[in-house]
C-alpha positions as CSV (number, residue, x, y, z in Angstrom):
1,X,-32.6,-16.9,-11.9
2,X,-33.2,-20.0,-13.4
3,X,-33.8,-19.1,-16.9
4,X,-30.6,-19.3,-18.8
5,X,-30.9,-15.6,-20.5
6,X,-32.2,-13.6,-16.8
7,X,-31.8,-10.3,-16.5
8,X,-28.7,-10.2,-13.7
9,X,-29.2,-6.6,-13.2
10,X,-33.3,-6.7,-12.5
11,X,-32.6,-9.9,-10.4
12,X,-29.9,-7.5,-8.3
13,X,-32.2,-4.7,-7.6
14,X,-34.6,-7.6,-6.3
15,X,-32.6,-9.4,-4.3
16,X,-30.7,-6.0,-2.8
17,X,-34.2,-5.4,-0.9
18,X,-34.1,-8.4,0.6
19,X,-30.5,-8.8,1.7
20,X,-31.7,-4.9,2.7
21,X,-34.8,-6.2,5.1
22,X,-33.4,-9.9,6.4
23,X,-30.0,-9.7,6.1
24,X,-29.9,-12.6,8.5
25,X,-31.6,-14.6,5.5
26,X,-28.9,-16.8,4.0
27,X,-31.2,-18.1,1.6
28,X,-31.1,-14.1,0.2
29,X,-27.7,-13.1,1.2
30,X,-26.5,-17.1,-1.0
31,X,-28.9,-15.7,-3.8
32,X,-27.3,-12.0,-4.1
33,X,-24.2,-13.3,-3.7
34,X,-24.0,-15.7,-6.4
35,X,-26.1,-13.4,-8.6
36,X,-23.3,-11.0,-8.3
37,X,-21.1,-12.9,-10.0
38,X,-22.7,-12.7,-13.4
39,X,-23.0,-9.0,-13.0
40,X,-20.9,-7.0,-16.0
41,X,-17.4,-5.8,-15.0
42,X,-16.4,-3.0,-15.6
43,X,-19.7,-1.8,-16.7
44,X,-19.9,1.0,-19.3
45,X,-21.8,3.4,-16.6
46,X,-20.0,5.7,-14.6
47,X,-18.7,4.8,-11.1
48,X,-21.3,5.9,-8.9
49,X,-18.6,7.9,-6.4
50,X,-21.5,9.7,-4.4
51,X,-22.9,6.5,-3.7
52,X,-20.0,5.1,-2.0
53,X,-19.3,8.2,-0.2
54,X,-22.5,7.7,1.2
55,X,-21.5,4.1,2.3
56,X,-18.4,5.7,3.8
57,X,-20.3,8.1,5.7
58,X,-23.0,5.8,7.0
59,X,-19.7,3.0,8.4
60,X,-18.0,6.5,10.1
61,X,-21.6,7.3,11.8
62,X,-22.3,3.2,12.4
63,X,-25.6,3.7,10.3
64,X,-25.7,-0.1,9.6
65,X,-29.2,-0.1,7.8
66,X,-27.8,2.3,5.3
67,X,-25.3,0.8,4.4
68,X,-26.8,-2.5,3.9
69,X,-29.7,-0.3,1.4
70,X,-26.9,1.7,0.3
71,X,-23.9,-1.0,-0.4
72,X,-26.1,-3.1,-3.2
73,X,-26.6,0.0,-5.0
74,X,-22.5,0.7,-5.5
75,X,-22.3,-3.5,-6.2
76,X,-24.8,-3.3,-9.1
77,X,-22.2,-0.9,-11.3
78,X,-19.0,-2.6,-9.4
79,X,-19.3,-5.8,-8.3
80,X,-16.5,-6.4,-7.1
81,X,-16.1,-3.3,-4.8
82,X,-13.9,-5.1,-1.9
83,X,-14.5,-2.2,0.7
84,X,-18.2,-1.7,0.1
85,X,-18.4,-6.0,0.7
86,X,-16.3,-5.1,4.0
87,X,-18.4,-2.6,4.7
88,X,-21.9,-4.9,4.2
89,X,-19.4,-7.5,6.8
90,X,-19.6,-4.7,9.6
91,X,-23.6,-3.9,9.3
92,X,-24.3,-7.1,9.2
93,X,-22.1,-7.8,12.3
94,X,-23.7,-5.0,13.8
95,X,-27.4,-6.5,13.3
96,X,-25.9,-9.8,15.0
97,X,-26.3,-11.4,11.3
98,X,-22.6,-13.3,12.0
99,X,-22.6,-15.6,9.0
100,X,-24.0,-13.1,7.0
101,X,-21.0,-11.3,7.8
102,X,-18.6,-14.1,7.4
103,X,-19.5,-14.6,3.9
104,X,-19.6,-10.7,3.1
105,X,-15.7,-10.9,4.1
106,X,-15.0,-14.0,2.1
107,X,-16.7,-12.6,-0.7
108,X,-14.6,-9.4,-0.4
109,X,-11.6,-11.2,-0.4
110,X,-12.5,-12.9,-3.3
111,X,-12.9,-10.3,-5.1
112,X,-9.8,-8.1,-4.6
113,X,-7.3,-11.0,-2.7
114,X,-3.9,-8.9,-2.9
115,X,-5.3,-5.3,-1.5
116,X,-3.7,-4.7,2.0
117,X,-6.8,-2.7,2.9
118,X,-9.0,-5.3,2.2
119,X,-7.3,-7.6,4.4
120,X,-6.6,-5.6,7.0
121,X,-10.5,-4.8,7.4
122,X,-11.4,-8.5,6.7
123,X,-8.9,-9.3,9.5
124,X,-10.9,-7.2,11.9
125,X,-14.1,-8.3,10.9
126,X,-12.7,-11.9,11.7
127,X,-11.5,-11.7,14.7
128,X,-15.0,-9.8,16.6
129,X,-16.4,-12.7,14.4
130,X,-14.3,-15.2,16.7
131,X,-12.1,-16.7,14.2
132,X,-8.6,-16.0,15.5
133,X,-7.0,-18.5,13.2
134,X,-7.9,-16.5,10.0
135,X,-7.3,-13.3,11.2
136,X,-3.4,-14.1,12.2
137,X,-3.1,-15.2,8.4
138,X,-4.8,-12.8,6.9
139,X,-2.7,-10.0,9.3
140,X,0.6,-12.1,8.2
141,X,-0.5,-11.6,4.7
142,X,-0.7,-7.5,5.3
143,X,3.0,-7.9,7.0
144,X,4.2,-9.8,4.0
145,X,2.9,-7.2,1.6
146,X,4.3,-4.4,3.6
147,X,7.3,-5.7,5.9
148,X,6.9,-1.5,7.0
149,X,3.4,-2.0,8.3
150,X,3.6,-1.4,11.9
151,X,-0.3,-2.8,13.0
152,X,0.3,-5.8,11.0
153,X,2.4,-7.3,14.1
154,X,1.0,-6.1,17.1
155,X,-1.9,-7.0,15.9
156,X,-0.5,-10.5,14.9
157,X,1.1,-10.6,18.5
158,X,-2.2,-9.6,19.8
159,X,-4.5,-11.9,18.5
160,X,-1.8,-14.9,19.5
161,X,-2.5,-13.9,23.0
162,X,-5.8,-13.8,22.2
163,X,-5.7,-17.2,21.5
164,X,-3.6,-18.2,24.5
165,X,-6.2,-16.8,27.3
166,X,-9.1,-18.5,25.7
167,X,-9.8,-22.1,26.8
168,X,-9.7,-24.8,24.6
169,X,-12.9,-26.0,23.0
170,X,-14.2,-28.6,24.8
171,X,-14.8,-32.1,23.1
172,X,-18.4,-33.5,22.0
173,X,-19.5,-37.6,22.3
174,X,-18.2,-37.6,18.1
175,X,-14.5,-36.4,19.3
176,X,-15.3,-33.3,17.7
177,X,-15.2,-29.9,19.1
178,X,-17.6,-27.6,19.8
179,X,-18.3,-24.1,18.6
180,X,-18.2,-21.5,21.1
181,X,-20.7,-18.9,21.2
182,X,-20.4,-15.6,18.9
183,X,-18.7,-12.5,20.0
184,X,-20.3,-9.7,20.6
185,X,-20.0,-7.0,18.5
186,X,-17.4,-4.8,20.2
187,X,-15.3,-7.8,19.8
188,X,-14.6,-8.9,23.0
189,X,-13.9,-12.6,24.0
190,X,-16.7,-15.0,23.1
191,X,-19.0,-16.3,25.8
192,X,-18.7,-20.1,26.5
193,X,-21.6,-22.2,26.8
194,X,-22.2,-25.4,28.5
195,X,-22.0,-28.8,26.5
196,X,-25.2,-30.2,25.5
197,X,-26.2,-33.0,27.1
198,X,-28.4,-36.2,27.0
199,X,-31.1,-37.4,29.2
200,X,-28.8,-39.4,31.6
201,X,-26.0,-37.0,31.5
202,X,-28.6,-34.3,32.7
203,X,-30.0,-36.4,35.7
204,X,-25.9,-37.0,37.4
205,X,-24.5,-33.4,36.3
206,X,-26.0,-30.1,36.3
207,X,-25.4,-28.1,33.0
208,X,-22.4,-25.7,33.6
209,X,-23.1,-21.7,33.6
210,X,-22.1,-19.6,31.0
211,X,-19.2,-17.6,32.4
212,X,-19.5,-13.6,32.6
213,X,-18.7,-11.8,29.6
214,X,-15.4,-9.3,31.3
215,X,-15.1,-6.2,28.5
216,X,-11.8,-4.2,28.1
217,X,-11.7,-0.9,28.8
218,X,-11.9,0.0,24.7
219,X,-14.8,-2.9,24.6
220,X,-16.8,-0.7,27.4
221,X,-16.5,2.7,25.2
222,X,-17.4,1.0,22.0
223,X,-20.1,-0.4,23.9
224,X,-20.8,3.1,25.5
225,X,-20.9,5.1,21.9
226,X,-23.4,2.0,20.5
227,X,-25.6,3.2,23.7
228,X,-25.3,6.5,23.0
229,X,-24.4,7.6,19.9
230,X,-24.5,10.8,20.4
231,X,-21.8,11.5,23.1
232,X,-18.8,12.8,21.7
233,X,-16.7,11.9,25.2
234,X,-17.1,8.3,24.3
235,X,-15.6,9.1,20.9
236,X,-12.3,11.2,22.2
237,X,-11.8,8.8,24.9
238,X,-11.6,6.0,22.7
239,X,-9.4,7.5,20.3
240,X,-7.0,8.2,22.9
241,X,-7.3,4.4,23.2
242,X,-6.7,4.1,19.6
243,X,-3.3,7.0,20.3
244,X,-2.2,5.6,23.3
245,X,-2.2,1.9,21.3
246,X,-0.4,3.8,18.6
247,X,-3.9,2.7,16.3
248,X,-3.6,6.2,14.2
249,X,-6.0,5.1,11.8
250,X,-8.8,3.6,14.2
251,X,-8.6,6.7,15.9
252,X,-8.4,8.7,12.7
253,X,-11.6,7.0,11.7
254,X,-13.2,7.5,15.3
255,X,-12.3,11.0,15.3
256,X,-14.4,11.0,11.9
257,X,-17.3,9.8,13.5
258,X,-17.1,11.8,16.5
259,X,-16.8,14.8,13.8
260,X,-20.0,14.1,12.3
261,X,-22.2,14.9,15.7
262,X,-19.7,17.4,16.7
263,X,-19.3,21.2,15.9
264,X,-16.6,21.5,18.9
265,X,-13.9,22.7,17.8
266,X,-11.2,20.6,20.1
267,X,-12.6,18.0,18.1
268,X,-12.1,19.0,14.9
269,X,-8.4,20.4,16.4
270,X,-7.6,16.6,17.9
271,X,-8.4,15.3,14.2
272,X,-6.1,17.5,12.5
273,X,-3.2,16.5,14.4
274,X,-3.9,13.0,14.3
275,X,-4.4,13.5,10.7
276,X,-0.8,15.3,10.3
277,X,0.7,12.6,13.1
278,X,-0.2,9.9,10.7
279,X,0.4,11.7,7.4
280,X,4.5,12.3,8.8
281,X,4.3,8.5,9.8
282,X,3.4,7.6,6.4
283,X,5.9,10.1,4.5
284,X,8.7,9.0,7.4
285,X,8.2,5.2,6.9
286,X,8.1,5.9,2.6
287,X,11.3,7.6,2.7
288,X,12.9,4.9,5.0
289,X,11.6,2.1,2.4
290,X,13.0,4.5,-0.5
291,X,16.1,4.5,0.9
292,X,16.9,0.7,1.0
293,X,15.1,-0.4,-1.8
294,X,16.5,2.8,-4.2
295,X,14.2,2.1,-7.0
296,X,12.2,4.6,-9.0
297,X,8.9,3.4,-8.0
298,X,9.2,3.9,-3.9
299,X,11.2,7.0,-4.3
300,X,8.3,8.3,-6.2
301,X,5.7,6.9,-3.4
302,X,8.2,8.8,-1.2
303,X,8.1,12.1,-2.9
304,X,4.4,12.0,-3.7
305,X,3.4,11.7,0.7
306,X,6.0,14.2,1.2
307,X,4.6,16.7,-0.9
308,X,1.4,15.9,0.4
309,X,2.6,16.2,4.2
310,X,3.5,20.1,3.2
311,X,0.1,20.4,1.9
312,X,-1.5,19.2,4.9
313,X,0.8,21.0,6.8
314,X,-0.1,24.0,5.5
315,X,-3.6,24.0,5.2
316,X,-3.7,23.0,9.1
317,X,-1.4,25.8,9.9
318,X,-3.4,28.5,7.8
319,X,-6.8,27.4,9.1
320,X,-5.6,27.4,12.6
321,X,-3.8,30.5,12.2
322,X,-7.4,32.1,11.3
323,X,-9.3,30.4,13.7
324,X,-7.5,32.2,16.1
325,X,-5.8,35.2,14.2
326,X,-4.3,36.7,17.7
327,X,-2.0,33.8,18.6
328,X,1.4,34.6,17.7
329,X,2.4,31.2,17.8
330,X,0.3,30.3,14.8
331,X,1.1,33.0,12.5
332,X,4.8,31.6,13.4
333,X,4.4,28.5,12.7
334,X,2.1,29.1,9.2
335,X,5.3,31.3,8.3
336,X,7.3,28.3,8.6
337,X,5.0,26.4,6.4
338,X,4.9,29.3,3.8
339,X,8.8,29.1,3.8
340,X,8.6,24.9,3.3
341,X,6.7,25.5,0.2
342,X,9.4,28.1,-1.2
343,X,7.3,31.1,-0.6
344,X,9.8,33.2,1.1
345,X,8.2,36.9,1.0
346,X,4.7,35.4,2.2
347,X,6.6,33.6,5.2
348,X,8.9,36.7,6.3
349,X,5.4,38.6,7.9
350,X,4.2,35.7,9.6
351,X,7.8,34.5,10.6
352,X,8.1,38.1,12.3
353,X,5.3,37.2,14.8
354,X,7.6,34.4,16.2
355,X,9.8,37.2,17.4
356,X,7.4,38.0,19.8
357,X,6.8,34.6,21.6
358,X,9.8,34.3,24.1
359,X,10.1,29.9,23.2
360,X,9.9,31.0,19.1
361,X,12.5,34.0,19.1
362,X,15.3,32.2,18.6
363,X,14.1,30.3,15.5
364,X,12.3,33.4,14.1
365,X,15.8,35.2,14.4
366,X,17.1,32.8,12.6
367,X,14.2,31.9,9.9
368,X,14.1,35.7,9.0
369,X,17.9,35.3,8.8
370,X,17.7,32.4,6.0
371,X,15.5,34.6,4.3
372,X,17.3,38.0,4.5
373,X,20.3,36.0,2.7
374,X,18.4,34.9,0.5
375,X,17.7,38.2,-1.0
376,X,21.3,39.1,-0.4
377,X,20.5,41.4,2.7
378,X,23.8,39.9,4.3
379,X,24.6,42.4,6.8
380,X,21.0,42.5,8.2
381,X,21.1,38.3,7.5
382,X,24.4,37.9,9.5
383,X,22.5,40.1,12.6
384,X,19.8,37.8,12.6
385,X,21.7,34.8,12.8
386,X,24.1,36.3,15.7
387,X,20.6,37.0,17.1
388,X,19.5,33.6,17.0
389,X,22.4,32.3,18.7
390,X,22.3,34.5,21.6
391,X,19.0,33.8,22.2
392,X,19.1,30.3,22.1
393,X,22.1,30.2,24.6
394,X,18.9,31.3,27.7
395,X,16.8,27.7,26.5
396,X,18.6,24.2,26.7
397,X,16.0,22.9,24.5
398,X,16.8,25.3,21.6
399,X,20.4,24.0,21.5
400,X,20.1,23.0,17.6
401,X,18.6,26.4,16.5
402,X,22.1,27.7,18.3
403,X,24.2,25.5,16.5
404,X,22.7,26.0,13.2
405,X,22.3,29.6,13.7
406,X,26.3,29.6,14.5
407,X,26.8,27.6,11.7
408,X,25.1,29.5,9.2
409,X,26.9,32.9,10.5
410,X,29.7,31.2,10.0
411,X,29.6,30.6,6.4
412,X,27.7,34.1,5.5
413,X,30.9,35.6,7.3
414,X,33.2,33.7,5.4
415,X,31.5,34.7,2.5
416,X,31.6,38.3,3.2
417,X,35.3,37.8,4.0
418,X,34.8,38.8,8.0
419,X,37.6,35.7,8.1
420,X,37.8,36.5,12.1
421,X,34.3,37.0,12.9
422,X,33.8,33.8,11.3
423,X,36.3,32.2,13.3
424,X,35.2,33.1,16.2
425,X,31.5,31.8,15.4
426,X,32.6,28.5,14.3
427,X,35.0,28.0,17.5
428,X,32.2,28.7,19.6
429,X,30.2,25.9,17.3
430,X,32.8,23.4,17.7
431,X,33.7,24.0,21.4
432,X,30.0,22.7,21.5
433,X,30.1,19.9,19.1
434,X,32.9,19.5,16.9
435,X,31.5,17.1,14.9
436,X,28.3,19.4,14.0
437,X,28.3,19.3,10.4
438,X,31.7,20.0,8.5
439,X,32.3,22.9,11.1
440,X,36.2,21.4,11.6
441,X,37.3,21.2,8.2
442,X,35.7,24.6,7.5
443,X,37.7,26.0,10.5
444,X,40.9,24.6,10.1
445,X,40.7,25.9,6.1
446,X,40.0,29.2,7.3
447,X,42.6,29.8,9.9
448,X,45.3,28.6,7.5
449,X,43.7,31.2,4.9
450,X,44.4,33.8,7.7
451,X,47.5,32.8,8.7
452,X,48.8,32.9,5.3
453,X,47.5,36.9,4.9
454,X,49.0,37.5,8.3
455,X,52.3,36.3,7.4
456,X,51.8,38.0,4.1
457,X,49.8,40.8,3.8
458,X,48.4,41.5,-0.2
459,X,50.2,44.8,-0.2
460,X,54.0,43.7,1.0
461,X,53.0,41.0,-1.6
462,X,52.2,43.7,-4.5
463,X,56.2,45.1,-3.4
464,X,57.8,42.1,-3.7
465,X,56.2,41.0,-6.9
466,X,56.9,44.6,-8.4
């Protein structure tokens, strides 16, 4: 490195074997880091993509050498990776190499400053490293990025309690203060030591104790799966940490982990519907943001996670529907998700099986109904729909699928010119809720349509005229 014309890349493969073996070394990890920075971006070689899926996979299954062999490799074609620097931060927090880490995060920051991801992972890393401060502003960054965030402040609110609890740092002879010891890894309040003392302060006052390290309950099972990696029931019991926290994507990522030392299939189940929990989040919390700001740019963001919540929607419910190809219930509900995607004859078989499951009738009657319409089968549409409504009258809880169902007989009545049949359906809609929909208007236009033909009747009409 000190001749002017080195060879950055040979002096990278060098120095990632030694980061690699001592990553404690901060003679190496200084050396990497500041070699890195005359490393060609973008270089002309492909993105090596299986590499950092192999990064990825090593963080999900806490394989912290790996990743610290494997991370250099994805830095020497992209230097300025932010997530594979986060993810050198976490091994090297792992291996208790703390300032290691430190400057991992700093460096990641560095090089990609504005990316919410990479704060919000540099945040983390922050805090288990003990540094509160900096985790609050990098976690006020995230919320100024994205006011929608929802982690962003609980997690600021978190980490200012945090802060509150933990004693003050006591003062040294200089008036400085005094470092407190490192957290552990789990991230769990750091340990305090006792001040260092002189000769004479030694001989009048016995050096304090270090007080017990007390874990949280989510401390204990990150503890418990670093102990014993391979018990799944430390990974589902800490996501339902994660859920119960409302942490979707820690316990998305646990879920992962557990996953990949797991064939069970509750766990791959629990994963899909954490996946599809935070997936209608996202698409829920896009549309929200589309809908006050009204510009092209989030209404596309909008669109784009709402067509990729049907996709995911539909994929879970055709998978689970042929994991278990006798539950009725399934097929219902993949029928449902064939209909969302505008495939109407695929969804009318599967739809049918929801006819047979006593809390689906009702909204199979009616589902089947929409469809029959659609293909101009009124008569048998209209039956459906009358259906619908009776059925729904025997369950509170299916009170909407009876209004709708009403609703919808209404107008396919109307349509068909029954005028009094659909009278009569959207009375009994509106002595339920008046206000459903347009169901008032509708009904007062129609009964002064029949009132007129009452009062005169087409052929006394044709006399007249004649």
């Amino acid at each position: 490195m000190d001749h002017s014309g080195h060879d950055v890349r040979q002096v990278h493969e060098l120095l990632a074997e030694c980061v690699a073996r001592q990553p404690e070394n901060k003679t190496f990890l200084d050396a990497f880091l500041g070699n890195l920075q005359h490393l060609p971006t973008p270089t002309r070689d492909a993105p090596p993509n299986e590499a950092q899926t192999l990064v990825r996979q090593a963080v999900d299954r806490q394989d912290w050498r790996q990743v610290l062999v494997l991370g250099p490799q994805v830095l020497l074609h992209s230097p300025k990776d932010a997530a594979i620097l986060v993810a050198m931060a976490l091994a090297s927090q792992a291996c208790d190499c703390l300032e290691a880490a430190a400057l991992y995060v700093e460096q990641a920051l560095q090089s990609d400053p504005e990316a919410i991801e990479t704060l919000r992972q540099a945040a983390r890393v922050l805090f288990r490293l003990g540094n509160i401060d900096r985790a609050i502003t990098l976690w006020r960054r995230v919320e100024d990025a994205d006011p929608y965030d929802s982690e962003a402040p609980r997690m600021i609110a978190e980490l200012t309690l945090e802060k509150m609890r933990r004693p003050a740092p006591k003062k040294s002879a200089d008036g400085g203060s005094e470092t407190q010891a490192d957290e552990v890894t789990s991230g769990g309040p750091a340990v305090e030591h006792g001040e260092l003392s002189d000769e004479s302060t030694t001989a009048t006052q016995p050096p304090e104790k270090p007080k017990t390290l007390v874990l949280t309950e989510r401390q204990c099972l990150e503890r418990a799966i670093l102990d014993h990696p391979e018990d799944e029931n430390h990974y589902l019991r800490l996501a339902d940490f994660y859920l119960d926290e409302g942490r979707l994507y820690e316990a998305q990522r646990t879920l992962n982990r557990a996953l990949s030392i797991s064939s069970e299939v509750h766990v791959r189940e629990k994963l899909e519907d954490v996946n599809l929990t935070r997936a209608r989040q996202q698409a829920q919390t896009a549309r929200q943001h589309a809908d006050q700001q009204r510009t092209v740019d989030a209404l596309e963001i909008a669109e784009k996670l709402e067509k990729e919540l049907q996709e995911l929607e539909f994929d879970t419910a055709r998978v689970r529907s042929d994991r278990y190809p006798d539950d009725k219930s399934l097929r219902f509900k993949l029928g449902l998700a064939w209909k969302a995607r505008g495939q109407f004859r695929q969804a009318l078989e599967p739809l049918q099986a929801g006819l047979e499951v006593p809390e689906h009738r009702a909204a199979a009657s009616m589902e089947i109904g929409e469809i029959l319409q659609r293909y101009q089968q009124f008569p048998k549409a209209l039956q459906c729909y009358r259906q619908a409504a009776q059925l729904a009258i025997k369950k509170p809880q299916n009170e909407p699928v009876r209004k709708e169902a009403l609703y919808r007989a209404g107008l396919l009545a109307s349509q068909m010119k029954l005028l009094d049949s659909a009278i009569d359906y959207w009375e009994a809609l509106a002595a339920t809720d008046s206000a459903y929909k347009d169901v008032r208007s509708r009904l007062d236009k129609l009964k002064e349509i029949d009132e007129t033909d009452t009062l005169f009747p087409p052929a006394e009409a044709g006399r007249d005229e004649s």
